[in-house]
N, C-alpha and C positions, 0 to 999 in steps of 0.2 A: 212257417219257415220264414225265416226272417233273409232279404236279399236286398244284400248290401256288397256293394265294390269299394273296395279299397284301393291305395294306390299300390301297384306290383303285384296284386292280387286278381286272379279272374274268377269270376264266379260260374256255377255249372251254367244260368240262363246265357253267358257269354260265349260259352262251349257250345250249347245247343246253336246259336244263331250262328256261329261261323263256320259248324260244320254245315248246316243246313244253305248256305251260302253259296258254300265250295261246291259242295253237291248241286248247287241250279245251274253254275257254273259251267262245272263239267258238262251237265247235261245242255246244254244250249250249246256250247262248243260240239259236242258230238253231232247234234243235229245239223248242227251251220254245216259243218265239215261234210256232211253224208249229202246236204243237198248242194253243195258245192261241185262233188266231183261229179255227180248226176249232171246237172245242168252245166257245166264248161265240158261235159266228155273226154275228161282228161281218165286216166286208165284207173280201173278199177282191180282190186285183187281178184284174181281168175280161180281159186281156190274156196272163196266164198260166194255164197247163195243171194245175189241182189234180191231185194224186198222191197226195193222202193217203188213209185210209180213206173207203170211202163211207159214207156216210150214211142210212138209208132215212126212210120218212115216220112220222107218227105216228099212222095211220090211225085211231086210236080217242082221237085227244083232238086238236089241232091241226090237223089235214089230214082230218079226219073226215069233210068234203063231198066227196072224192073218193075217200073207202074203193069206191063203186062201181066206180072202174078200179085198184084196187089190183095185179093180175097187172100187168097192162100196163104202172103206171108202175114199181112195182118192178124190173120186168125191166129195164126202159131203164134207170133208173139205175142200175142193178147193170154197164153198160157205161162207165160215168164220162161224163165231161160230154162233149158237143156242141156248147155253147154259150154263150159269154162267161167263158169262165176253169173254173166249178166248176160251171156249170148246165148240166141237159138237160133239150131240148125233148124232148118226149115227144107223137107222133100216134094218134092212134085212129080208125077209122075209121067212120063210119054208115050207111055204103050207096054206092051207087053215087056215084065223083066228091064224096063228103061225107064229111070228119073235122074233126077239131078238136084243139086242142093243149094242154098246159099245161109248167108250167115248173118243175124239180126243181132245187134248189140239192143235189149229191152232197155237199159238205161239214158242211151243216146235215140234210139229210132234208126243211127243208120244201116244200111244193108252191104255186105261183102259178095263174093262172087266165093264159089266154092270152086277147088281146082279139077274137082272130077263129076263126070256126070255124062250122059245123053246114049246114045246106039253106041258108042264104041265102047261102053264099058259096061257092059253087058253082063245084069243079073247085080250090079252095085248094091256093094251090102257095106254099111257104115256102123260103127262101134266109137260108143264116147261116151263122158258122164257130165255132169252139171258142175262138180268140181276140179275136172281135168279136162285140159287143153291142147288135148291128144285124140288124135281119131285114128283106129284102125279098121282100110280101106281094102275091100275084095270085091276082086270082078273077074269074068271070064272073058278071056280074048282068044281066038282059035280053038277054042276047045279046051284049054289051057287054063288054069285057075291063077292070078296074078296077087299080088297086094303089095301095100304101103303103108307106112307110119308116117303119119303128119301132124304138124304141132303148130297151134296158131299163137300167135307172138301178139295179136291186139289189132291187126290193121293186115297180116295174109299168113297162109302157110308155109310152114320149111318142108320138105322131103327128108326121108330116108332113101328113097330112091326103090322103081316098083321091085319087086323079087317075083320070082315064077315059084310057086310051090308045087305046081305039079298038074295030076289029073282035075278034070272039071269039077269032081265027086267033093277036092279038100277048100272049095268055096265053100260046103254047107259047114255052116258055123254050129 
């Protein structure tokens, strides 16, 4: 095969190299881009599944008011997120039918506070998935089974506001 360029002419070995170009291109752009928002912790989409390195906390400067559960939440996030793209809820427990939550962003390390939890919300049962950034919240106060819709925005939760559903029985999920 004879390979030769002419002027105004490109030849296929021309076509192979610029596509093959474009394509390293792209790819080294995607990568910059992916370890960029990792590392500045600027917000990541809550609908997809982070896969990059985790992150842990900064228990002695930053996240310092939960050095107390330090084992517990390390651990969890050492399993990558749970909840809304690159965050894990993380449970602990205080006794019987009593724990409480917080919320680890895997990609940054740092930790949230969760709005529900401890003896007053008694029997807390939490609902959410890895790709949605909605938690549906039940607990029983009085005898009384209660919940709420909460939705995290990156940095805390909104309310729907609690609703009473009724007898203690319509907590079992």
């Amino acid at each position: 095969m004879l390979k030769q360029t002419f002027i105004g002419m490109i030849t296929w070995q021309d076509i192979k190299m610029r596509t093959a170009s474009i394509l390293l291109a792209s790819a080294l752009l995607c990568i910059s881009s992916t370890q960029a928002h990792a590392e500045t912790g600027s917000r990541l989409p809550m609908n997809q599944v982070y896969r990059g390195t985790i992150h842990l906390p900064d228990f002695n400067g930053r996240d310092s008011q939960y050095a107390r559960f330090k084992t517990k939440i390390t651990n969890e996030m050492k399993t990558g997120p749970n909840f809304a793209g690159h965050y894990a809820i993380v449970t602990v427990g205080c006794g019987t039918s009593c724990n409480f939550s917080f919320v680890g962003d895997v990609a940054t390390g740092q930790v949230f506070s969760f709005p529900y939890g401890g003896e007053e919300y008694y029997m807390l049962q939490l609902r959410y998935g890895v790709k949605d950034n909605s938690v549906s919240v039940k607990w029983v106060e009085n005898e009384v089974c209660n919940s709420d819709y909460i939705t995290w925005n990156g940095n805390e939760f909104t309310t729907t506001g609690k609703t009473v559903l009724g007898a203690r029985e319509k907590c079992d999920y």
